[in-house]
N, CA, C and O of each residue as an XYZ file, in Angstrom:
660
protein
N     131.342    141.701    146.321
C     131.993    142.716    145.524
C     133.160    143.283    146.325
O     133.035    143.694    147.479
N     134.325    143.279    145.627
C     135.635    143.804    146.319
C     135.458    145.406    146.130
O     135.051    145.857    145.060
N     135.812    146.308    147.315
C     136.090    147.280    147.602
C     137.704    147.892    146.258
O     138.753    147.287    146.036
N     137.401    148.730    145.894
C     138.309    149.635    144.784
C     139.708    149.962    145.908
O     139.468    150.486    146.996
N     140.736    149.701    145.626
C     141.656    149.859    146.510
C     142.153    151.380    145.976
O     142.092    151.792    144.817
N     142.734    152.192    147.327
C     142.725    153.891    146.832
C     144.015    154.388    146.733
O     144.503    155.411    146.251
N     144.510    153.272    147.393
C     146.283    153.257    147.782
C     147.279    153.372    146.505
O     148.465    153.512    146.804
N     147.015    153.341    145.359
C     148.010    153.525    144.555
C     147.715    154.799    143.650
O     148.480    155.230    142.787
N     146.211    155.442    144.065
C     145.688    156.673    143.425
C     147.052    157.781    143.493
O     148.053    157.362    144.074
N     147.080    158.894    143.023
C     148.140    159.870    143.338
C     147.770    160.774    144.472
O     148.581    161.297    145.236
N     146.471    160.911    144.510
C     146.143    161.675    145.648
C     146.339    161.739    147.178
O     145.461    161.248    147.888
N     147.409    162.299    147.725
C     147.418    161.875    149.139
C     146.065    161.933    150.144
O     146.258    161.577    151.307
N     144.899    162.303    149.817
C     143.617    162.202    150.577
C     143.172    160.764    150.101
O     142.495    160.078    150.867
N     143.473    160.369    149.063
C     142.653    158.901    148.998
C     143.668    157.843    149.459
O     143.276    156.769    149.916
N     144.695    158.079    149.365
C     145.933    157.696    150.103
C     145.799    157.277    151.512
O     145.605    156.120    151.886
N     145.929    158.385    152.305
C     145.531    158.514    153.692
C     143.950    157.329    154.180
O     144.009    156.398    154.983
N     142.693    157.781    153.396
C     142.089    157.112    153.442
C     141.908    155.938    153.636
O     141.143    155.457    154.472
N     143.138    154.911    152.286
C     142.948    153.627    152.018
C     143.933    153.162    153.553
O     144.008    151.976    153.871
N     144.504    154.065    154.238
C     144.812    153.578    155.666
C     144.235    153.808    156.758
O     144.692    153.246    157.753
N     143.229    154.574    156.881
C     142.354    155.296    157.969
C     140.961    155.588    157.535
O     140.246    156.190    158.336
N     140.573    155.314    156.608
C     139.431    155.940    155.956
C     137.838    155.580    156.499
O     136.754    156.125    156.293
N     138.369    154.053    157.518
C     137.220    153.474    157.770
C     136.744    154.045    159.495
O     137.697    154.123    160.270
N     135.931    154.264    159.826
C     135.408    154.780    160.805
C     135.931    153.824    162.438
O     136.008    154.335    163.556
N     136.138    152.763    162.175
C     136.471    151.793    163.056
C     137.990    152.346    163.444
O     138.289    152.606    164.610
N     138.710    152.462    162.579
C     139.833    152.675    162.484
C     140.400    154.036    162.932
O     141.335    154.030    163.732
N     139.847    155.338    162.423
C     139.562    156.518    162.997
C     139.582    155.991    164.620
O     140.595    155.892    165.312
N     138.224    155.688    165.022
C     137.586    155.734    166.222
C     139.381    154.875    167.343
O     139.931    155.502    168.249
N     139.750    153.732    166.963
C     140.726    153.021    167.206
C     142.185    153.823    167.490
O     142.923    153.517    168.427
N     142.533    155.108    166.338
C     143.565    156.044    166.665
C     142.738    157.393    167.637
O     143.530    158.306    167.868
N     141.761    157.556    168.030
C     141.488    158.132    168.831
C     141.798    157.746    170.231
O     142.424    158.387    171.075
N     141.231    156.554    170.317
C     141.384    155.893    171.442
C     142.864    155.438    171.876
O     143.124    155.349    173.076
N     143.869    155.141    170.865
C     145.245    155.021    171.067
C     145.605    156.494    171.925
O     146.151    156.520    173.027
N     145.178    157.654    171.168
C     145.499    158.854    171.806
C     145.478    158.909    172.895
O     146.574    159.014    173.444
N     144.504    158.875    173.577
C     143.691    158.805    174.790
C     144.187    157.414    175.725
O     143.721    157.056    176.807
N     145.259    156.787    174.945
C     145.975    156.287    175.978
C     145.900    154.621    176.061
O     146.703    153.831    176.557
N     144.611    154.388    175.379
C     144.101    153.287    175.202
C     145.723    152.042    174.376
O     146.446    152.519    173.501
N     145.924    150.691    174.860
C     146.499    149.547    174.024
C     146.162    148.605    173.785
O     146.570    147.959    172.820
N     145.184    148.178    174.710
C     145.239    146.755    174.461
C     143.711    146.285    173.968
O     142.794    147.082    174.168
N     143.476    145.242    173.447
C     142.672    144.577    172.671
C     140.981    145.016    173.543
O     140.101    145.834    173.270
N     141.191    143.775    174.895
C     140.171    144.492    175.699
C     139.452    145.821    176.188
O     138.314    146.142    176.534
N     140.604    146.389    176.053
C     140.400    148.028    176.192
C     139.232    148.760    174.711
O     138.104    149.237    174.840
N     139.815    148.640    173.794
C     139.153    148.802    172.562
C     138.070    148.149    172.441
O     137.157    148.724    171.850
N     137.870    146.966    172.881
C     136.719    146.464    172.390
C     135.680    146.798    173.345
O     134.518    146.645    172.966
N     135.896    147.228    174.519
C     135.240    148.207    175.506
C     134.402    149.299    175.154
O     133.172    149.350    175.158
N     135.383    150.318    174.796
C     135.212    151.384    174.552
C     134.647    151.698    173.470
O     133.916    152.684    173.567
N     134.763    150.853    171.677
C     133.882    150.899    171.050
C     132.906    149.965    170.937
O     132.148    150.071    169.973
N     132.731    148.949    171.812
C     131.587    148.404    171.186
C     131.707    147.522    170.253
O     130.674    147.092    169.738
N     133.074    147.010    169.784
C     132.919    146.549    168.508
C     133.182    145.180    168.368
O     134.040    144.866    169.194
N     132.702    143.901    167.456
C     133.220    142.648    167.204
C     134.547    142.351    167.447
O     135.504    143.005    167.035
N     134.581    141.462    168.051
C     136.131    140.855    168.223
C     137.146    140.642    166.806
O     138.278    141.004    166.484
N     136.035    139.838    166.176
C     136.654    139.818    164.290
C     137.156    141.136    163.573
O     138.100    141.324    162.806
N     136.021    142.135    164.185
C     135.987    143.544    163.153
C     137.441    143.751    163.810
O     138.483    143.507    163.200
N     137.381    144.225    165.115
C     138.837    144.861    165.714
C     139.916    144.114    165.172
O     140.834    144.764    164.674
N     139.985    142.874    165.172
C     141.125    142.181    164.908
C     141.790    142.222    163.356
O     142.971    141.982    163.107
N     140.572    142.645    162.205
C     140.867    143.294    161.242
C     141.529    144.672    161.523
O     142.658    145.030    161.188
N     140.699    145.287    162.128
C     141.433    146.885    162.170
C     142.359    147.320    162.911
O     142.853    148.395    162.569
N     142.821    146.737    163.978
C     144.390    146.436    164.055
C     145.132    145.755    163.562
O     146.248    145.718    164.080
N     144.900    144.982    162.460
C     145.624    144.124    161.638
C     146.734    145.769    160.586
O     147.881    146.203    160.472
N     145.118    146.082    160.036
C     145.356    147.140    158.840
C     146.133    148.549    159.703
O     146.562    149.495    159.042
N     146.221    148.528    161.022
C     146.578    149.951    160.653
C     148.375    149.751    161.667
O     149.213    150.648    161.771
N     148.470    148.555    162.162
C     150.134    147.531    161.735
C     150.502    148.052    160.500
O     151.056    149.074    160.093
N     149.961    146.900    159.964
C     149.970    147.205    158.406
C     150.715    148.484    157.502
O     151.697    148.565    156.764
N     149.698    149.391    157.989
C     149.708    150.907    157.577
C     151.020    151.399    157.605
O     151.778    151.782    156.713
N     151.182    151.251    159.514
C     152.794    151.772    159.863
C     152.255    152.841    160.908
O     152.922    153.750    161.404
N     150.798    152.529    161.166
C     150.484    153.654    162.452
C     150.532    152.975    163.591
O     150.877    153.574    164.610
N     150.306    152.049    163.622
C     150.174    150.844    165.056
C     151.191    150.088    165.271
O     151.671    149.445    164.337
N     151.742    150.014    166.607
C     153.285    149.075    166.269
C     152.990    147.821    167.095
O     152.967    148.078    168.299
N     152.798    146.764    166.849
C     152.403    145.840    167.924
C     153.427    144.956    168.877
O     154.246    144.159    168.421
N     153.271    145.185    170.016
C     154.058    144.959    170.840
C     153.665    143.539    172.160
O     152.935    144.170    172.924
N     153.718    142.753    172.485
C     153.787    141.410    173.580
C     154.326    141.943    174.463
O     155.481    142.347    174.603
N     153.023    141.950    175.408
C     153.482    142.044    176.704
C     153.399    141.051    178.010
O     153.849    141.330    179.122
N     152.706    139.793    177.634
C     152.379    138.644    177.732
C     153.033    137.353    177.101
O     152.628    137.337    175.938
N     153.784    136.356    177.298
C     153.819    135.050    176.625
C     152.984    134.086    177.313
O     153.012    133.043    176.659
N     152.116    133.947    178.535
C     151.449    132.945    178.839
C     149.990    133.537    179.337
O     149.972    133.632    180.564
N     149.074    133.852    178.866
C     149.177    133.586    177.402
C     149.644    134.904    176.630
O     149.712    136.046    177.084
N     149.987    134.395    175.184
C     150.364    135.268    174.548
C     149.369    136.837    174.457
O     148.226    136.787    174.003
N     149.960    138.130    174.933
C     149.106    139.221    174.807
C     149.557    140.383    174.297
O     150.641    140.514    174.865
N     149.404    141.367    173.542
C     149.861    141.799    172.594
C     149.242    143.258    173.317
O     148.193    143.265    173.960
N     150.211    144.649    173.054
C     149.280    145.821    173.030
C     149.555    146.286    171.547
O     150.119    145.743    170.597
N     148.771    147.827    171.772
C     149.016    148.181    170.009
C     149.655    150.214    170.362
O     148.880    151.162    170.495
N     150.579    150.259    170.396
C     151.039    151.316    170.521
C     151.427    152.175    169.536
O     152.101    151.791    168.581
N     151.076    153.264    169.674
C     151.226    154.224    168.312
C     152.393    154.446    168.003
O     153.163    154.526    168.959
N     153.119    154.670    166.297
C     153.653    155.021    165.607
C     154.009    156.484    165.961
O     153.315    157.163    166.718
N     155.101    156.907    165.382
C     155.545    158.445    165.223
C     154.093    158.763    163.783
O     153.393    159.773    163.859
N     153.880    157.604    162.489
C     153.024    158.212    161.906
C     151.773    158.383    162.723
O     151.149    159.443    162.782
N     151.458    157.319    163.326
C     150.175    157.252    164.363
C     150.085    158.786    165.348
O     149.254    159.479    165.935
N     150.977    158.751    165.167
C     150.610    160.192    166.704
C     150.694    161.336    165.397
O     149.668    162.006    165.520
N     151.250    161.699    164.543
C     150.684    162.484    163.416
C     149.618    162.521    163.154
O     149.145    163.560    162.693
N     148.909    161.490    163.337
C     147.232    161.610    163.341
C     146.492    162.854    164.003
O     145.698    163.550    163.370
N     146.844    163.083    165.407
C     146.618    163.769    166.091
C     145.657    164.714    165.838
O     144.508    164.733    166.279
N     146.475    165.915    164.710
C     146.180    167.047    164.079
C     144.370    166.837    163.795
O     143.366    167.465    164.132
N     144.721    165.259    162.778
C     143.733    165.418    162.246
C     142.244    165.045    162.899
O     141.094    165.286    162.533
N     142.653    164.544    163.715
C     141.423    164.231    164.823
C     140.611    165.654    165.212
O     139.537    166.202    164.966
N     141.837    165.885    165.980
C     141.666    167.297    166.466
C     140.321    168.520    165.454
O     139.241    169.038    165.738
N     141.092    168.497    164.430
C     140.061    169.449    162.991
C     138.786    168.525    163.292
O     137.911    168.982    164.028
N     138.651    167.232    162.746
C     137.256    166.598    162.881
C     136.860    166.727    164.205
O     135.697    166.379    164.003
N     136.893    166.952    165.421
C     136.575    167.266    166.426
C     135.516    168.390    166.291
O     134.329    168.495    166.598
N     136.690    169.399    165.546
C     135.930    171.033    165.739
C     135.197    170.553    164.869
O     134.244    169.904    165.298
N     135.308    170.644    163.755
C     134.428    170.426    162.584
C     132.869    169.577    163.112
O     131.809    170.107    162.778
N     132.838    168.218    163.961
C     131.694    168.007    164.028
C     131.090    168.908    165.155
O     129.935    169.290    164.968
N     131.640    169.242    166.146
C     131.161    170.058    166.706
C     130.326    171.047    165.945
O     129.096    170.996    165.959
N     131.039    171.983    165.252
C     130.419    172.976    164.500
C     129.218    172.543    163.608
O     128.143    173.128    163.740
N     129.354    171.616    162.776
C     128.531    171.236    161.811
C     127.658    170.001    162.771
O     126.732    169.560    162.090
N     127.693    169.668    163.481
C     126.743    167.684    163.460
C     126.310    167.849    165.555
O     125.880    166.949    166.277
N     126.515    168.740    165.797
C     126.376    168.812    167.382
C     125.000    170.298    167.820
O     125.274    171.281    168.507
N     123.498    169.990    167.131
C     122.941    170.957    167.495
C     122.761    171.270    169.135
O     122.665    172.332    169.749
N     122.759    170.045    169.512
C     122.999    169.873    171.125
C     123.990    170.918    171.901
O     123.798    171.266    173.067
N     125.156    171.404    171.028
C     125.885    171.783    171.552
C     127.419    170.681    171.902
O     127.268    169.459    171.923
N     128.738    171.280    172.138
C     129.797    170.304    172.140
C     129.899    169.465    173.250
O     130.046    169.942    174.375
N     129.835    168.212    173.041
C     129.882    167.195    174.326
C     131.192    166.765    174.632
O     131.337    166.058    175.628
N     132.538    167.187    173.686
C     133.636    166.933    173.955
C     134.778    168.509    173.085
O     134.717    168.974    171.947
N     135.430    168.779    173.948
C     136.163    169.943    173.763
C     137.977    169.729    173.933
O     138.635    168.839    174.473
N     138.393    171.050    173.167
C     139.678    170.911    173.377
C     140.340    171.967    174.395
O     139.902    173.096    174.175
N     141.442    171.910    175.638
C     141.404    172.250    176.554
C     142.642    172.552    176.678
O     143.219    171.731    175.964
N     143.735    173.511    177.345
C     144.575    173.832    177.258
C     145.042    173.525    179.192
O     144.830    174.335    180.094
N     145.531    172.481    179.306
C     145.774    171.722    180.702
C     146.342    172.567    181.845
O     146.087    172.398    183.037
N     147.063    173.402    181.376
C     147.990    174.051    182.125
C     146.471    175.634    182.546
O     146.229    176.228    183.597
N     145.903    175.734    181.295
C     144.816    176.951    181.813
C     143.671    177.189    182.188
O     143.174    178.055    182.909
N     143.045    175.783    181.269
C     141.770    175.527    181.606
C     140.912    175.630    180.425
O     139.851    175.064    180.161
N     141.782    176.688    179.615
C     140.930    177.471    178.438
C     140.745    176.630    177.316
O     141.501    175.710    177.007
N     139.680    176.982    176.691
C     138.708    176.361    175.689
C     139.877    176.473    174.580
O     140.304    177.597    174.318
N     140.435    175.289    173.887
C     141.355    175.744    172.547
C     140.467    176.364    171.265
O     139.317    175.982    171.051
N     140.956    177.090    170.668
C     140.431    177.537    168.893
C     141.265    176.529    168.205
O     142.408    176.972    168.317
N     141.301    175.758    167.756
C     142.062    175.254    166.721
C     141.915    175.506    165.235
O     140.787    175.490    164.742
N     142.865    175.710    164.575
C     142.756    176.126    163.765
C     143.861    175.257    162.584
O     144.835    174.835    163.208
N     143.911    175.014    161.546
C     145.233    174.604    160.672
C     145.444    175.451    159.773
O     144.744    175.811    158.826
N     147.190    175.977    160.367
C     147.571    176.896    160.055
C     148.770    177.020    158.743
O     149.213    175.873    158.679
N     149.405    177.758    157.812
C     150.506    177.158    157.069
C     151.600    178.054    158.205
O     151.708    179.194    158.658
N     152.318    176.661    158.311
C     153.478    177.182    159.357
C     154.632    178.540    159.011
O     155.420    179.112    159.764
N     154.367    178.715    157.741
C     155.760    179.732    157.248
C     154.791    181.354    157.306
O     155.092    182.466    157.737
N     153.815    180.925    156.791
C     153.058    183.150    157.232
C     152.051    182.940    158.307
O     151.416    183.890    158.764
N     151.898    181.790    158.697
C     150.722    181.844    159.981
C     149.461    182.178    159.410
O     148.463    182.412    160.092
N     149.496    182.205    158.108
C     147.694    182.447    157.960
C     146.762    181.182    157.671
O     147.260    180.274    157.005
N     145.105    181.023    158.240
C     144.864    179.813    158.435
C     144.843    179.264    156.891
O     145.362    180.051    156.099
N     144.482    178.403    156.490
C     144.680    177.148    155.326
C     142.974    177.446    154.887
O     142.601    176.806    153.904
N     142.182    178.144    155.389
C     141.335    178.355    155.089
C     140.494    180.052    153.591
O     139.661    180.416    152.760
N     141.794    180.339    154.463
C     142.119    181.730    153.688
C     142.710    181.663    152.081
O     143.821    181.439    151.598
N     141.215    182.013    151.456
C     141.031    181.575    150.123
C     142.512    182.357    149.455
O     142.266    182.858    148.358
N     143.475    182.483    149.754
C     144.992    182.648    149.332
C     145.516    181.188    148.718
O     145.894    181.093    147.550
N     145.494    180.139    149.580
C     145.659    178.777    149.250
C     144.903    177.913    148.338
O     143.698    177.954    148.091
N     145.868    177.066    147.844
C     145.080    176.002    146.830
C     145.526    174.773    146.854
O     146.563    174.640    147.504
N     145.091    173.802    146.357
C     146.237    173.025    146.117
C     147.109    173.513    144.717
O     146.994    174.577    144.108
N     148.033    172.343    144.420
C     148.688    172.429    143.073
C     149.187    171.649    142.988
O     149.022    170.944    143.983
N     150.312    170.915    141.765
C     150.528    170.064    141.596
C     151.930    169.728    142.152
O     152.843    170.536    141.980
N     152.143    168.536    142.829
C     153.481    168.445    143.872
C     154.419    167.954    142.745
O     153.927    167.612    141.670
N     155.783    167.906    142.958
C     156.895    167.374    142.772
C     156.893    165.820    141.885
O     157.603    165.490    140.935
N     155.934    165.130    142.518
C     155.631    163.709    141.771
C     154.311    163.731    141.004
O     153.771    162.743    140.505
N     153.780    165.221    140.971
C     152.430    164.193    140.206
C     152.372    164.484    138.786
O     152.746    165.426    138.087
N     151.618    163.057    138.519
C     151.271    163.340    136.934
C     150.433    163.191    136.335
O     149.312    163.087    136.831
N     150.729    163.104    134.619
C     149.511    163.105    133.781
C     148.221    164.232    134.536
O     148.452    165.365    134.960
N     146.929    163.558    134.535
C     146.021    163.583    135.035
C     145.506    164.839    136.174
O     144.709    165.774    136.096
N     146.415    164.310    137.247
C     146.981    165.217    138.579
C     147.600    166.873    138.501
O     147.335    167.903    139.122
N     148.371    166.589    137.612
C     149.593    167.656    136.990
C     148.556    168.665    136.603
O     148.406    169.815    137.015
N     147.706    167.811    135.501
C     146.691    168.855    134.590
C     145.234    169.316    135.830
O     145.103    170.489    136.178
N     144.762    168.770    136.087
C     143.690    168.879    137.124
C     143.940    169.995    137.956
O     143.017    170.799    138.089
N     144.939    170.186    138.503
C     145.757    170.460    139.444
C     146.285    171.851    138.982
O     146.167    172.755    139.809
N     146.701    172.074    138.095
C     147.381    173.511    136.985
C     145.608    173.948    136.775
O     145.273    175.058    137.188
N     144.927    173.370    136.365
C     143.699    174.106    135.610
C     143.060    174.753    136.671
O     142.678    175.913    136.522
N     142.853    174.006    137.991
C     142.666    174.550    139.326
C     143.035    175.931    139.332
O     142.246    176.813    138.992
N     144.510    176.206    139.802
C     145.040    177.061    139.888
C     145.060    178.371    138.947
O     145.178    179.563    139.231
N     144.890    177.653    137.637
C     144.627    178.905    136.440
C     142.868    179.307    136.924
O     142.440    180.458    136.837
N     142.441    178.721    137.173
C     141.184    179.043    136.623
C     140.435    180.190    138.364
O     139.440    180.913    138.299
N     141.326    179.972    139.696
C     140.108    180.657    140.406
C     140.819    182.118    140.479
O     141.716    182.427    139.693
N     140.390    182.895    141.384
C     140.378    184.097    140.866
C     141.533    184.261    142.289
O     141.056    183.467    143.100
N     142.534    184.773    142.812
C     143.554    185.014    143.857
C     143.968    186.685    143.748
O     144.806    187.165    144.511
């Protein structure tokens, strides 16, 4: 059974998804972060099939987050260096970080965010850049952007009519 492709949905979350959505892939722009390029390196660090990886750096080329680069011709060896979209990722790592921490870590956090220059524990937070208040602050909603339609447009307006601000 073929997988429902999400990429032409209007939604930029299923969007995003149909390029990152798979856990391999996630785990793969983490590890780019962290400095990681090359094939061996990855397959190190996660653990994972030679086949699987070679799919999931295929797809996230593909995407426009991974730029693949030869640094080898005998034999041929390739690294996978991040994109300007790839390092946009960043952010979002970062939130799922806190987030499992908070929610999936009764243990307590086994990996933290750190401010290099101080030492200090980061708060992260995602913020809207123009009043500084967090994105959490039931002020915000979505609504319907510039391109969307039918469906989206209406979904999206009824949202907005309907909660209480």
């Amino acid at each position: 059974m073929q997988r429902k492709s999400l990429g032409n949905m209007q939604c930029p979350i299923a969007r995003s998804l149909e390029r990152v959505g798979e856990w391999w892939s996630i785990l793969i722009l983490r590890d780019c972060l962290h400095g990681l390029t090359r094939f061996d390196e990855f397959e190190k660090s996660l653990g994972i099939a030679p086949n699987m990886l070679t799919r999931r750096l295929t797809g996230l080329v593909e995407a426009g987050l991974l730029e693949r680069r030869q640094y080898s011709e005998r034999p041929p060896r390739f690294e996978y260096v991040l994109t300007e979209r790839g390092r946009d990722f960043q952010p979002v790592l970062a939130t799922l970080l806190v987030w499992g921490n908070k929610h999936f870590a009764p243990e307590g956090a086994s990996v933290v965010i750190v401010n290099r220059e101080t030492g200090e524990l980061a708060d992260p937070v995602v913020v809207d850049r123009i009043s500084g208040r967090p994105l959490s602050d039931p002020v915000f909603s979505t609504a319907p952007g510039p391109a969307a339609e039918g469906e989206t447009r209406e979904r999206h307006t009824r949202l907005l009519n309907s909660e209480d601000v």
